[in-house]
N, C-alpha and C positions, 0 to 999 in steps of 0.2 A: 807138882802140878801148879799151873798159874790161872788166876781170874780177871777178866779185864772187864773192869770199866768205861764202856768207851763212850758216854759223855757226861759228864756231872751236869745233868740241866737246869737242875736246882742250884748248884754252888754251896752244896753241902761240906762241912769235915768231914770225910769218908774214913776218918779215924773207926768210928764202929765197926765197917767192914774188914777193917784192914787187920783189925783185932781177933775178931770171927773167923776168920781166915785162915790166919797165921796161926790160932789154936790148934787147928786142925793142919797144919802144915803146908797150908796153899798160900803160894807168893801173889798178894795182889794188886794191883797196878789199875792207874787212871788215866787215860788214856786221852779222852777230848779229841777225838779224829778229826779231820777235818774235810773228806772227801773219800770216796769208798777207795782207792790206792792207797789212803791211809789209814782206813779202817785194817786192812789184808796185813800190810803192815807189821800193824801195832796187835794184832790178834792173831796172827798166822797160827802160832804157838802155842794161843790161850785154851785149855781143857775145859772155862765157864766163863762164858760174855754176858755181862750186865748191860742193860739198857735202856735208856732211859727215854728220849723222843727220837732218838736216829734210824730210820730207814736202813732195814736191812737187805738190801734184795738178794736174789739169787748169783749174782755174780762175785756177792763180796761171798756168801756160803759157802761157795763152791770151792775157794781158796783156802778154806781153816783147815787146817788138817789138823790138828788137834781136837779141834770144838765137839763136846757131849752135851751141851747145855747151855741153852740158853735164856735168863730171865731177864722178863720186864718190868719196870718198875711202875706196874697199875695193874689194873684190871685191862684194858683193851690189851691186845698184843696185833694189832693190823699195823703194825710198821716192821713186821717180820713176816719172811717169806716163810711162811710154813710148809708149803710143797717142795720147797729146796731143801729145809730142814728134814724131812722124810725122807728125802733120797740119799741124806748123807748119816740117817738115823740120830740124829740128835733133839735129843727132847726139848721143848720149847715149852716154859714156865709162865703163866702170869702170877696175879697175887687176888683171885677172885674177892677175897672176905676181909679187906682193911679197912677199908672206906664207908660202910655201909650205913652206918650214921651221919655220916657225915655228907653224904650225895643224896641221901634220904631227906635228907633237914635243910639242905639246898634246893630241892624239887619242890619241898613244899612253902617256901620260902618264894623261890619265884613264882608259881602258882599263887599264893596266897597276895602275895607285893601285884598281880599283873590284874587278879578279879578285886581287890580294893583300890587300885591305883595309888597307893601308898608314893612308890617313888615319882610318879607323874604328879601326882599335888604337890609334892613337896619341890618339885622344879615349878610348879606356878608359885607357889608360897615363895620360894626364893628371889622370886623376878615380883615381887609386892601385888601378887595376882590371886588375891583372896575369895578364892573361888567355893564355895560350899557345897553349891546345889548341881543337880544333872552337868556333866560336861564331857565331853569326851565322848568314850563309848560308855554305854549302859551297864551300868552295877546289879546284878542279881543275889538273892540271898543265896547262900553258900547250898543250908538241905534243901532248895530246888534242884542242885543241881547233879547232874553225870558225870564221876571224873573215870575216864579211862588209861588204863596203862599199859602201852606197847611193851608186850613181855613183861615176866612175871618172874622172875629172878630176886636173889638177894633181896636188891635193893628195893623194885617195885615193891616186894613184900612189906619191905620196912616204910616208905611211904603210903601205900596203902595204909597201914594203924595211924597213921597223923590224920588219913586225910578224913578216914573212918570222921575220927574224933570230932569232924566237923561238922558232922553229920550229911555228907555225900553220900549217894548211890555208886558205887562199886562195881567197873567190870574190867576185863583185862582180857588182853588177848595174847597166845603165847600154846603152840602146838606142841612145844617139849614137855610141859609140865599136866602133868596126871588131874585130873579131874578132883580128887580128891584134897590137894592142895590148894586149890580154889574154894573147895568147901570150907574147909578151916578157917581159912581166910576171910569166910564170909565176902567171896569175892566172888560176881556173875564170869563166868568164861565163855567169851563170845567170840566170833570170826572178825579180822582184819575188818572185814567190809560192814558187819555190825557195830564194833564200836567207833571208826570214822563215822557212819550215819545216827548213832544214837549219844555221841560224848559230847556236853558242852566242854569238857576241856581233857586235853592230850596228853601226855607225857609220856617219854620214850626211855625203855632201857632194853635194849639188843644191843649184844655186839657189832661191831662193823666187821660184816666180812664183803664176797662178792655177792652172796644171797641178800644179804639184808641195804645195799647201798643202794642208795632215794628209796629204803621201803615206802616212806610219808613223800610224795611227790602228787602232781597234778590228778591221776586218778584216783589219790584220797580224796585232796582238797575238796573235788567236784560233787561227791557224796557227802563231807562234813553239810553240818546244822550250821547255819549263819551266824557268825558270831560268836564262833569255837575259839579257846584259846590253848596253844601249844608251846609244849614244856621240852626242852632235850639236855638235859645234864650225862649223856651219853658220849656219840662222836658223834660229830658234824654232818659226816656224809651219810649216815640214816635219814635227813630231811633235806631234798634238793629244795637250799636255800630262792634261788630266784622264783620257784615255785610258790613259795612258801609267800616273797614280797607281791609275787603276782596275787595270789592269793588274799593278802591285806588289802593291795589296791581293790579287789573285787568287791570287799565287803567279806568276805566267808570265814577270814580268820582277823578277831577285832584287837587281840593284843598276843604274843608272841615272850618268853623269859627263855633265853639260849644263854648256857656255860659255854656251848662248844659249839663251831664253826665249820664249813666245808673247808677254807685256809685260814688257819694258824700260824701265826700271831695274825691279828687287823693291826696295822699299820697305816694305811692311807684312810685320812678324815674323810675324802671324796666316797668311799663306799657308799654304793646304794643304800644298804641296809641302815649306817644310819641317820639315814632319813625319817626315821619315825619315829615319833613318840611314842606309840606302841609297842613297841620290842626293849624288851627289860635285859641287858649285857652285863654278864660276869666272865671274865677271862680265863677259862678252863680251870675253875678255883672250887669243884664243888667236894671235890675228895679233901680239903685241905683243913687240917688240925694239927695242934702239935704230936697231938697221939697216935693220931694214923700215921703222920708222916714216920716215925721211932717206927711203929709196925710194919710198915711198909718195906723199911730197909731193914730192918730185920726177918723176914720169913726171904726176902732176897735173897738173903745169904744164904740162911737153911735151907733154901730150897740146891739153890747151885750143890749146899754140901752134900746134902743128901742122893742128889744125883750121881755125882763122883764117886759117890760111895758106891755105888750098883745099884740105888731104887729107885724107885718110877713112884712118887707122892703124886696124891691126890691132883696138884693142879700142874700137872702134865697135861697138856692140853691134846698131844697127840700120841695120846697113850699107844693108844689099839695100832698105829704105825710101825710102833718101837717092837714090837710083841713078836 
């Protein structure tokens, strides 16, 4: 059996994998494709493809005649066609539970950095601009306020207890998760359209699928409190971004902290977005430690092995397909 790698995005030694692998007698290869003709290629053969940011659509799918499994190396997996996956019955892996401290303690980090204006003073302090008193947008005491979390997963969970500590009011919204889980939580569970109209501040964790892409767009904003601010250490396209700068210009939303982006990488300076002093930018960096990142490539593995082997683990995403 072979595993393919087809792109080291990080520029890892894949020595771990290759070890992992070969224990178990799977030949594995890195691949770095460069265009879906040499995705098909380089994986025609592969029995488990690793993946890391490459777009897999249905046409490269359709060509593995080998392929049982495929994992991604995160929690999102919307750069795989999952519906072409299903009709060739190959299960499709993310890595739900690596990160979750670590996007947890990023969330509350830009939340906490965007209602202090920590990195905005320190861009006046740095330009000899000794500012102390009111500037900017208005600073409120933290147990004034509403913080709400689009979905209530993992991670929401794990930030919820920081933001607890701060002494916020708690609510979240999130139709999968039992009523009872929010109790625990000590967390209010309210409708989409509730906590846009009642959260001074936002923060999102759903996956990106077609359901969930612009969930936070123009007829949230138009119900948010004046003066909301929003959090997405998620994916990109759960907040249609121009919405979001229409939105700032309005007055409705007064500061914005985004890991992730509708396009990835920003590369041109000219972007709209930044334009503002208000929008707090980290580079899709919220999952990142040295210890997630070891976990990460590791349940990678075990996941592809385990598949090979005949079982369907827990984070088969389309389990009920394979059945």
């Amino acid at each position: 059996m072979k595993a393919v790698l087809v792109d080291n995005f990080w520029k890892f030694d894949p020595e771990k994998e290759k070890k992992m692998f070969e224990k178990e007698g799977i030949e594995f290869v890195v691949a770095n494709v460069t265009d879906d003709d040499d995705y098909v290629a380089k994986c025609k053969d592969a029995d488990a493809v690793l993946i890391g940011m490459r777009k897999t659509p249905p046409a490269v799918i359709e060509k593995l005649e080998n392929c049982k499994v495929m994992v991604r190396y995160g929690i999102g997996y919307d750069v795989i066609d999952v519906d072409a996956c299903n009709k060739k019955k190959i299960a499709v892996c993310n890595i739900p539970d690596y990160c979750i401290e670590e996007v947890a303690a990023h969330t509350a980090a830009l939340a906490l950095d965007c209602l202090r204006q920590i990195t905005y003073r320190n861009r006046l302090v740095h330009q000899a601009k000794w500012i102390g008193e009111a500037h900017g947008y208005s600073v409120k005491r933290l147990s004034t306020l509403t913080y709400g979390l689009c979905g209530f997963g993992n991670i929401a969970r794990k930030t919820a207890e920081h933001m607890k500590s701060f002494g916020f009011k708690l609510v979240a919204y999130d139709p999968f998760v039992k009523e009872e889980v929010f109790e625990a939580a000590g967390v209010k569970k309210v409708s989409l359209d509730e906590l846009c109209k009642i959260s001074d501040i936002i923060s999102v964790h759903v996956p990106l699928s077609k359901e969930t892409f612009h969930l936070i767009a123009k007829p949230q904003f138009d119900i948010m409190k004046k003066g909301v601010i929003i959090i997405n250490t998620s994916r990109g396209g759960l907040v249609c971004q121009e919405d979001l700068l229409d939105a700032i210009d309005a007055g409705i939303v007064k500061a914005a902290g985004l890991d992730v982006l509708e396009t990835e990488p920003l590369t041109n300076i000219n972007e709209r977005i930044l334009k503002y002093d208000s929008i707090l930018l980290t580079p899709h960096f919220a999952f990142n430690s040295d210890e997630s990142f070891e976990e990460l490539r590791e349940k990678v593995v075990l996941s592809a092995i385990k598949v090979l082997k005949g079982e369907l683990p827990n984070n088969v995403v389309n389990k009920k397909n394979l059945i």
